[in-house]
MINU-34076 format. One line per field, with one value per residue (C-alpha): residue number from 0; residue in three letters; chain; x negated, z, y negated. Coordinates in pm, whole numbers. Example, Ala and Ser with C-alpha at 12.3 -4.5 7.8 and 13.67 -1.06 7.14 Angstrom:
pos: c(0,1)
code: c(Ala,Ser)
unit: c(A,A)
east: c(-1230,-1367)
up: c(780,714)
north: c(450,106)
END
This chain:
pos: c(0,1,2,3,4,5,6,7,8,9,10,11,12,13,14,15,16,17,18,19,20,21,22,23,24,25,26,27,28,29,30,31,32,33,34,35,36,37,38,39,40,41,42,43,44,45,46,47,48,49,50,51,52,53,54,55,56,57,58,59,60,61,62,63,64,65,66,67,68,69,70,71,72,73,74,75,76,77,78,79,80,81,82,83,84,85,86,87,88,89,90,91,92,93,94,95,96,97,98,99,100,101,102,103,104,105,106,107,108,109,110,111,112,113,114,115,116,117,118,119,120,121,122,123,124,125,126,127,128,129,130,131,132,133,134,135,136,137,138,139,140,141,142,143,144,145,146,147,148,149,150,151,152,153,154,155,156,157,158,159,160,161,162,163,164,165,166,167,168,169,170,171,172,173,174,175,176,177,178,179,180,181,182,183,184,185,186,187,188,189,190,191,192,193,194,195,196,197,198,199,200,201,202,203,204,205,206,207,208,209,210,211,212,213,214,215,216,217,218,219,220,221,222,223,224,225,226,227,228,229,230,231,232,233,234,235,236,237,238,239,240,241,242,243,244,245,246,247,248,249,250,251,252,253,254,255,256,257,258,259,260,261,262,263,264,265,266,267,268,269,270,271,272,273,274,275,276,277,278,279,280,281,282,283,284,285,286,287,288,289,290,291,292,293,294,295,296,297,298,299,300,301,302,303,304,305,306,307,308,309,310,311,312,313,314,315,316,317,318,319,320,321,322,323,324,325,326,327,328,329,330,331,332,333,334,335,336,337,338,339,340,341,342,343,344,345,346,347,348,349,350,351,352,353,354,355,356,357,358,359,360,361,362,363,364,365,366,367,368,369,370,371,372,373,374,375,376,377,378,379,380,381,382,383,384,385,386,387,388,389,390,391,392,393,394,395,396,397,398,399,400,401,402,403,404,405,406,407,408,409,410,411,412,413,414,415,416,417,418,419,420,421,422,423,424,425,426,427,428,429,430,431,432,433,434,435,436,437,438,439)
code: c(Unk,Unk,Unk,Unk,Unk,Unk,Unk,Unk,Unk,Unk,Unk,Unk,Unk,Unk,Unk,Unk,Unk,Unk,Unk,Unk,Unk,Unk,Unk,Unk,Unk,Unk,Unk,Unk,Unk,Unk,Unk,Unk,Unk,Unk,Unk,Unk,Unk,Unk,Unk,Unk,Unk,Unk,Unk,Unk,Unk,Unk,Unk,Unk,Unk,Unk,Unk,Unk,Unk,Unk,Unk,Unk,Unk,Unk,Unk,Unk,Unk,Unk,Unk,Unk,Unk,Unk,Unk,Unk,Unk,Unk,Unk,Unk,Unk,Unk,Unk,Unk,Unk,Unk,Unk,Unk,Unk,Unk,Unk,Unk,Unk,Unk,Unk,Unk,Unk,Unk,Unk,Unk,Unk,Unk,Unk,Unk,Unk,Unk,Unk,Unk,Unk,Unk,Unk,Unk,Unk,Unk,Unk,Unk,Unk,Unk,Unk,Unk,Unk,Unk,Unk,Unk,Unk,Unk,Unk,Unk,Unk,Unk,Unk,Unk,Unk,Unk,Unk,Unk,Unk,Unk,Unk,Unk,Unk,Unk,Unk,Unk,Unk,Unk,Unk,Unk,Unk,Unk,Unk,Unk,Unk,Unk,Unk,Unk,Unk,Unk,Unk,Unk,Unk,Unk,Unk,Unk,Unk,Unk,Unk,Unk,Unk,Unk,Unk,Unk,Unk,Unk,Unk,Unk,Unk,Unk,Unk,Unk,Unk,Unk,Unk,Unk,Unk,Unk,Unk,Unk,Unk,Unk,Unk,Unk,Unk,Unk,Unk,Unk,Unk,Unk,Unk,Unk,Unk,Unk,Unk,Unk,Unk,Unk,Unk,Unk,Unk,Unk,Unk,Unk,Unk,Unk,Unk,Unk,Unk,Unk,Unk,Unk,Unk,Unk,Unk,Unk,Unk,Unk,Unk,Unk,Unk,Unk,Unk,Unk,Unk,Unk,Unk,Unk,Unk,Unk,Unk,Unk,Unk,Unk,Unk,Unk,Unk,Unk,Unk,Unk,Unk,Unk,Unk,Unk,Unk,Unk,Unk,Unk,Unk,Unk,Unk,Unk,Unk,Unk,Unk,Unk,Unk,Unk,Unk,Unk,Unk,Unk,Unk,Unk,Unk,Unk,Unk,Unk,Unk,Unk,Unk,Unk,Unk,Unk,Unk,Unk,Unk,Unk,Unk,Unk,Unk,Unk,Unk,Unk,Unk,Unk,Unk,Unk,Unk,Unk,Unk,Unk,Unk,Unk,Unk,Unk,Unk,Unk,Unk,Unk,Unk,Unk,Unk,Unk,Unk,Unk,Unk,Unk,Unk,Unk,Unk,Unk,Unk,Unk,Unk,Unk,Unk,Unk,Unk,Unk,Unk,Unk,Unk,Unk,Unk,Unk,Unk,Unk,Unk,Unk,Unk,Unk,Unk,Unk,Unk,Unk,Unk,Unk,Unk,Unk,Unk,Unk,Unk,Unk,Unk,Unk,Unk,Unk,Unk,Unk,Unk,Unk,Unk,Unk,Unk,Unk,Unk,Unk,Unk,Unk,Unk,Unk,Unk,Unk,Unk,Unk,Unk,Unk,Unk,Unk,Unk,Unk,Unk,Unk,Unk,Unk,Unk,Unk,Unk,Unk,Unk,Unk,Unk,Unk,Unk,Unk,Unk,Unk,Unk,Unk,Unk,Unk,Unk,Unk,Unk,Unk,Unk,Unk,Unk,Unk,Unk,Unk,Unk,Unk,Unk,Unk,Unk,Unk,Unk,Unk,Unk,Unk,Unk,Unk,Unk,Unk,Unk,Unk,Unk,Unk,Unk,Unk,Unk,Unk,Unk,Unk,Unk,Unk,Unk,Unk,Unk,Unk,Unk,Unk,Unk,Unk,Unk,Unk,Unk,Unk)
unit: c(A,A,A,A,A,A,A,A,A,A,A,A,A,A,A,A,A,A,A,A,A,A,A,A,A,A,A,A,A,A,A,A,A,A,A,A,A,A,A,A,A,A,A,A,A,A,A,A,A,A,A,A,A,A,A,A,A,A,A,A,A,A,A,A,A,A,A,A,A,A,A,A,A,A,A,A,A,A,A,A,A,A,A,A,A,A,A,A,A,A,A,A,A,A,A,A,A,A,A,A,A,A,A,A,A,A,A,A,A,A,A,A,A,A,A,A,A,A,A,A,A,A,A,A,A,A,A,A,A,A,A,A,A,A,A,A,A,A,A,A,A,A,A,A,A,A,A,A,A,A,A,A,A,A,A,A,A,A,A,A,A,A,A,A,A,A,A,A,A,A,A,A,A,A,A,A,A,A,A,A,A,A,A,A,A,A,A,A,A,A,A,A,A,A,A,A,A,A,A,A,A,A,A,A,A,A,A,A,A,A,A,A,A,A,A,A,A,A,A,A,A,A,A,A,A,A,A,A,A,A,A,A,A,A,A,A,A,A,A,A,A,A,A,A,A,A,A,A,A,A,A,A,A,A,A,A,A,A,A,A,A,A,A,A,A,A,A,A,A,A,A,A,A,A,A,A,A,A,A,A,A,A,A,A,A,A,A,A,A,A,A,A,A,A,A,A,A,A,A,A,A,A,A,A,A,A,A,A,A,A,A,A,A,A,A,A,A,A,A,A,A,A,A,A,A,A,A,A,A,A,A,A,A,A,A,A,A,A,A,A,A,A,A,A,A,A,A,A,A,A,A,A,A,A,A,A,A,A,A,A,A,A,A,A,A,A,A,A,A,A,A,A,A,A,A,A,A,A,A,A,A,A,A,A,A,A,A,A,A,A,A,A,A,A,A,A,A,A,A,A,A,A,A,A,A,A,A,A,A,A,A,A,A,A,A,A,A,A,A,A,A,A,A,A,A,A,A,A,A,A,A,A,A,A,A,A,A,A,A,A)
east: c(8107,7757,7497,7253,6914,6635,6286,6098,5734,5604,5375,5191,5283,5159,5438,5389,5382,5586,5927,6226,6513,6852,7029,7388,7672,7897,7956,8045,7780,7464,7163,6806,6500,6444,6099,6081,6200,6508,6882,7019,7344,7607,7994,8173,8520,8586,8844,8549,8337,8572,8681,8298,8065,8019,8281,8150,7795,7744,7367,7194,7034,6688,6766,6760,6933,7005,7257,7065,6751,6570,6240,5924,5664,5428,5251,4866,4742,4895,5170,5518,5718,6043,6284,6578,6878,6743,7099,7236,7572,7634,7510,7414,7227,7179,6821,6684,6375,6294,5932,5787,5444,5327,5476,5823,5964,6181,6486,6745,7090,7027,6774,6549,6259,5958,5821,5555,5500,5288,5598,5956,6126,5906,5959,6376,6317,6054,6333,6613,6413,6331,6678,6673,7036,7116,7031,7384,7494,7580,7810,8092,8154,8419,8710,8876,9179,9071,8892,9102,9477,9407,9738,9934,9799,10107,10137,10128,9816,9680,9824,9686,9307,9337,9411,9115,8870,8948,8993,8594,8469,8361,8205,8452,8489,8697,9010,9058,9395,9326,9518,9893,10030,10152,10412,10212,9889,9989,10298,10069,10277,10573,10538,10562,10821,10478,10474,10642,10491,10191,10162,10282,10011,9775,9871,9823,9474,9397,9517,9331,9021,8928,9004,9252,9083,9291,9243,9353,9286,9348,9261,9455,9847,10044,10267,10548,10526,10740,10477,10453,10854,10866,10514,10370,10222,10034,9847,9567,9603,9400,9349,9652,9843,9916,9814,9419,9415,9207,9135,9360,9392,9655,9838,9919,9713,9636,9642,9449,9586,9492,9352,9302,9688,9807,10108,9875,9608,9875,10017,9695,9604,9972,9866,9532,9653,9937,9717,9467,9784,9905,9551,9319,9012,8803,8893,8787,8854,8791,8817,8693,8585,8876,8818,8490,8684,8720,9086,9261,9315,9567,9254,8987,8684,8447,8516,8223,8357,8734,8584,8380,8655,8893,8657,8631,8996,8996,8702,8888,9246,9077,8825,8453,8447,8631,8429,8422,8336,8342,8356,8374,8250,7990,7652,7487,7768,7890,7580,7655,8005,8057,7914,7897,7921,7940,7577,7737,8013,8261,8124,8383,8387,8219,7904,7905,7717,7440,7635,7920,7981,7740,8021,8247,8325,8050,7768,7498,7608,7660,7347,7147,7241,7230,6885,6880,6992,6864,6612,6962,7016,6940,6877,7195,7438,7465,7486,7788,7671,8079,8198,8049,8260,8175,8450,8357,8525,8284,8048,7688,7817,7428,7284,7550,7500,7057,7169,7460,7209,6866,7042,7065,7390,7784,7853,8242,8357,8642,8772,9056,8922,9092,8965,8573,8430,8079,7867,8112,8197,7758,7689,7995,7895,7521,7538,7796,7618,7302,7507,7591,7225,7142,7430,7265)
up: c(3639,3826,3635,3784,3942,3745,3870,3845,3993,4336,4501,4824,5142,5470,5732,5975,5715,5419,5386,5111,4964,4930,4701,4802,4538,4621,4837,5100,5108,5293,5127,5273,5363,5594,5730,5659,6013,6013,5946,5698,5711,5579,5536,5873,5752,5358,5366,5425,5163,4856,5013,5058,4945,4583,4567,4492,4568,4905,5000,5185,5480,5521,5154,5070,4803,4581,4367,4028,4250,4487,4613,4788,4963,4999,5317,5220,5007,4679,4524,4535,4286,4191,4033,3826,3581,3226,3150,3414,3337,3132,3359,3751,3813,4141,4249,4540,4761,4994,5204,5213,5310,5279,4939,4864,4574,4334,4133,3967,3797,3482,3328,3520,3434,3650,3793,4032,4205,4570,4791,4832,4775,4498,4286,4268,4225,3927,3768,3863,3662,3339,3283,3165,3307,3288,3665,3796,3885,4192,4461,4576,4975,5088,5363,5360,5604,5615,5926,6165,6023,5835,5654,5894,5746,5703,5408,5730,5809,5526,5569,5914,5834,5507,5757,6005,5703,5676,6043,6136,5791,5665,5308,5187,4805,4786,5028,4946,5065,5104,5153,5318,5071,4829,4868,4830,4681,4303,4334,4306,4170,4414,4758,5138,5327,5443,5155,4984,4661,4525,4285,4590,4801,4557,4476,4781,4818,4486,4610,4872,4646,4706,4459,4529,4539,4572,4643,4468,4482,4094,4066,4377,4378,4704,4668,4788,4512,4273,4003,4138,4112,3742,3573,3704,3389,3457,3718,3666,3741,3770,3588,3759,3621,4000,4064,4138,4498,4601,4959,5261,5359,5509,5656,5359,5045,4731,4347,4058,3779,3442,3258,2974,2952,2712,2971,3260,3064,2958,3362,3467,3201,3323,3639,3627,3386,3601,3873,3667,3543,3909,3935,4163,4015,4219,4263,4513,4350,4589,4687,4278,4341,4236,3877,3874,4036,3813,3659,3380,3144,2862,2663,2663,2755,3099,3448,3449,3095,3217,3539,3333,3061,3342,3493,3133,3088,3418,3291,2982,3158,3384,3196,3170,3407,3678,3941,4014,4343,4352,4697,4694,4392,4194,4209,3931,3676,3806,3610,3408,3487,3801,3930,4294,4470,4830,4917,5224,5424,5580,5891,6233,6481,6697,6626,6553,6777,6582,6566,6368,5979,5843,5541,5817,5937,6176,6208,6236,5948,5716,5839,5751,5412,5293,5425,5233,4897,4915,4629,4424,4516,4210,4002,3960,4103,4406,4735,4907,5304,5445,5610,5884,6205,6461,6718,7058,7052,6830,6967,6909,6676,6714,6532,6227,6196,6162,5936,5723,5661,5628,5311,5153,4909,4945,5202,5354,5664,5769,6139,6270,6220,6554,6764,6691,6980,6937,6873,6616,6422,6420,6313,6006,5892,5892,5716,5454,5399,5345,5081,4918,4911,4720,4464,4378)
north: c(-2677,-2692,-2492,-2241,-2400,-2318,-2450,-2766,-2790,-2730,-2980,-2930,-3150,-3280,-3061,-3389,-3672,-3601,-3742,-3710,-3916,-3767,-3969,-3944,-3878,-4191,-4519,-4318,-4011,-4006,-4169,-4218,-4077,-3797,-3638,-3272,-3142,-3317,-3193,-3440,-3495,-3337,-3279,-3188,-3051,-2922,-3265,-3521,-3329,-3393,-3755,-3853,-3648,-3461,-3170,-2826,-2924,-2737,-2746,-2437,-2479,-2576,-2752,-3121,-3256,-3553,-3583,-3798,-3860,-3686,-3854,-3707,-3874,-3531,-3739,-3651,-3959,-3857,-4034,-4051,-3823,-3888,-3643,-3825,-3792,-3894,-4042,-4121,-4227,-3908,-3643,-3613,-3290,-3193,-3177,-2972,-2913,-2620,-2622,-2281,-2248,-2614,-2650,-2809,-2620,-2881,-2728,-2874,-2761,-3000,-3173,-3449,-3640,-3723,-4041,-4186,-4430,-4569,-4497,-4380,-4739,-4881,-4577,-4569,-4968,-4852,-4629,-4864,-5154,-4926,-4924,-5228,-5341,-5738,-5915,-5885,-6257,-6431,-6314,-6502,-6512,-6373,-6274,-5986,-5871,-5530,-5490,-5719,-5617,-5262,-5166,-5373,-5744,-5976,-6279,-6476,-6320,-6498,-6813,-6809,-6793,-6990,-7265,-7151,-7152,-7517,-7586,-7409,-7547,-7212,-7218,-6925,-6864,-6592,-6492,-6137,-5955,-5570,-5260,-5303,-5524,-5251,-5049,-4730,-4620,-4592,-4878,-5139,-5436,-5292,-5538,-5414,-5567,-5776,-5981,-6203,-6326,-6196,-6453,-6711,-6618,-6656,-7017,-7107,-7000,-7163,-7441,-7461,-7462,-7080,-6845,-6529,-6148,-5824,-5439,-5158,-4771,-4768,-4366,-4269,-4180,-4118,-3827,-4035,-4329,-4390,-4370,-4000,-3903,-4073,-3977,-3591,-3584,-3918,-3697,-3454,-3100,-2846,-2499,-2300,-2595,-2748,-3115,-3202,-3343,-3592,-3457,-3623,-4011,-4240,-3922,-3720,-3579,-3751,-3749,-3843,-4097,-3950,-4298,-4078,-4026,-4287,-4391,-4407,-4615,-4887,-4896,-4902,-5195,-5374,-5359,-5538,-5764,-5884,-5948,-6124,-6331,-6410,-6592,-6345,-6318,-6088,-5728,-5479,-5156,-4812,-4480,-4462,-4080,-3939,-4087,-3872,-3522,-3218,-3151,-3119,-3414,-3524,-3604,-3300,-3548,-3453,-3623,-3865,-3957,-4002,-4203,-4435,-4503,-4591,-4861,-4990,-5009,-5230,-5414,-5522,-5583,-5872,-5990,-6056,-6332,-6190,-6046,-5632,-5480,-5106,-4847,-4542,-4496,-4224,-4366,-4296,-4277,-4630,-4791,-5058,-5106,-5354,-5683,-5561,-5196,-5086,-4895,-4700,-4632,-4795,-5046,-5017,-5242,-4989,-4743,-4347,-4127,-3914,-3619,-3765,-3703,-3963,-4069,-4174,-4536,-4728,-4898,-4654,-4443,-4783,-4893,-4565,-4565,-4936,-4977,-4652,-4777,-5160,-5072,-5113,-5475,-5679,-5420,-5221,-5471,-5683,-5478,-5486,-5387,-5392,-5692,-5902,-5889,-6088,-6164,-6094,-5732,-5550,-5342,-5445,-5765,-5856,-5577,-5525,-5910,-5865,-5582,-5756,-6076,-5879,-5711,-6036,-5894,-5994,-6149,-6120,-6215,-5970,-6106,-6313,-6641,-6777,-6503,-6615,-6728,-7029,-6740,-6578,-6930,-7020,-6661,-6605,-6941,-6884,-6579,-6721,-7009,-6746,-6640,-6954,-7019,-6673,-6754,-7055)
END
């Protein structure tokens, strides 16, 4: 549970100058930089607040608020302070700053540390570098079925653009099949009626020299699985003794796998090292929140403890060299533990007015927060931006393009291949060959 806010410091500001960074909790939650006048944004409904933002953590008005790291340029010549978790992976304290008077007042609900630095960006890369991670390694390139198919992608989906990425000649490494081939969320070596062969499909992208990548919600459980009618005690609960939900997605609400169950742990480890023994390689894990949400657990051990266990029981179930992209995922406590990560929200094939909940899919809201969080590129992990599309029917295909490349991290292709028109093949292969570049 949250602890009270006790202060920090109060340092004078510049009204018309100064600006602050909100770091966000997750993947999903608002991240960036905002000039004192603005409304940041913030949760619309209580569902998108525990789906995308940090549960329990409602922020006053008038109040910013960064969940690890909070930032403030004060705007009058002096420098850049930055407020931060001293452990990051162990505890996230949320850190807060109200202007009264020409002073922004800094409190916190656990222990920071303070930094400085000559602005906003250079000072999280200054704290990112100090702690002293290994340079993550190149990233593959990628497709991914997601944003053409969504849940409805076929195993002749696949087939389809493996032969496309051969026909337009499009330096793809990795052919990644996302959500729709499982039966449901929890069932996850159970097929659709979509599919035929997991392990089929992936032969046949190994042998078309591209190796075979795969998504999985690995914390998530759909009410209607089977894993959920065999194993409630798999699941956690919370302290009346009912089941921890996970907000609402997909049409119905969701669970939380217990990884510190001993049954769930050894599924969990059978299913990633099945996968990793039908020959995919690269795994997209997401919606990863619900590792991190409050509950009850077989094992008495805290939720950023449970969450980062988990991930290491995936880790070790496909391997060291197998590559590990992570959405939807705690920030901070996701240090350490993956090769890539998604900086921001879902992209959409079409951009969200201003008003809209900033966590939610489209291009402005993706855009805000990974030219929020590119200070992590390189330093944490590589930046995963969301997918290029580029087919003629996305809105503004120009800009999310500038955006995808300028970030210089993953780079994934995620349209029909056939559908591209010239500009569509020139500008997917540009930006993939970009990436081919970057991974050396």
């Amino acid at each position: 549970m949250p602890h009270p806010f006790t202060p920090v410091t109060s340092v004078p500001v510049d009204p018309r100058t100064a600006r602050v960074h909100e770091e966000g909790w997750q993947s999903w939650s608002p991240s960036g930089s905002y000039a004192l006048g603005d409304a940041p944004y913030r949760p619309t409904n209580a569902n998108w607040a525990t789906v995308c933002y940090r549960p329990g953590r409602a922020v006053p008005a008038d109040t910013f608020q960064g969940e690890g790291l909070l930032a403030l340029d004060p705007g009058d010549g002096t420098p850049v302070r930055l407020w931060a978790a001293p452990e990051p992976t162990a505890e996230v304290p949320s850190i807060r700053l109200v202007v009264r008077d020409g002073q922004a007042e800094v409190s916190a609900d656990g222990p920071v540390k303070e930094w400085t630095g000559t602005d906003i960006r250079s000072v999280l890369a200054d704290w990112a570098d100090a702690l002293g991670l290994t340079a993550p390694g190149p990233a593959p390139t990628v497709w991914c079925s997601w944003y053409e198919y969504f849940t409805s992608v076929t195993e002749d989906d696949i087939h389809e653009n493996l032969r496309a990425m051969d026909t337009l000649d499009l330096p793809i490494d990795v052919v990644q099949i996302d959500d729709g081939y499982q039966k449901a969320l929890g069932d996850w070596l159970t097929l659709s009626g979509r599919f035929r062969s997991r392990e089929g499909i992936a032969d046949a992208i190994r042998a078309r020299g591209r190796r075979a990548g795969i998504w999985t919600a690995p914390f998530l459980v759909d009410p209607a699985s089977t894993l959920a009618a065999e194993h409630p005690e798999w699941l956690v609960r919370d302290a009346d003794g009912g089941l921890t939900h996970a907000g609402r997605n997909w049409g119905h609400d969701l669970y939380v796998l217990d990884t510190t169950h001993p049954g769930a742990a050894a599924y969990l480890t059978e299913v990633f090292t099945t996968l990793r023994a039908e020959g995919y390689d690269y795994f997209k894990v997401d919606f990863l929140y619900a590792g991190a949400l409050d509950g009850v657990r077989h094992t008495d051990v805290d939720a950023l403890t449970a969450y980062r266990s988990g991930i290491e029981l995936i880790r070790a179930a496909i391997g060291p060299d197998a590559y590990l992209l992570g959405c939807g995922a705690p920030i901070l406590p996701s240090i350490g533990l993956f090769d890539a990560m998604r900086v921001s929200p879902d992209t959409a094939p079409h951009r969200r007015p201003e008003a809209d909940d900033h966590s939610q899919p489209g291009q402005d809201p993706a855009e805000f927060t990974g030219v929020g969080r590119q200070w992590q590129h390189g330093r944490l992990w590589v930046n995963d931006p969301d997918c290029l599309m580029a087919r003629p029917a996305v809105e503004t295909r120009e800009r999310w393009a500038a955006h995808v490349e300028a970030t210089g991290g993953l780079m994934a292709s995620s349209d029909r291949l056939l559908s591209l028109d010239p500009w569509g093949v020139d500008t997917t292969r540009r930006l993939l060959s970009k990436g081919l570049e970057a991974a050396g």
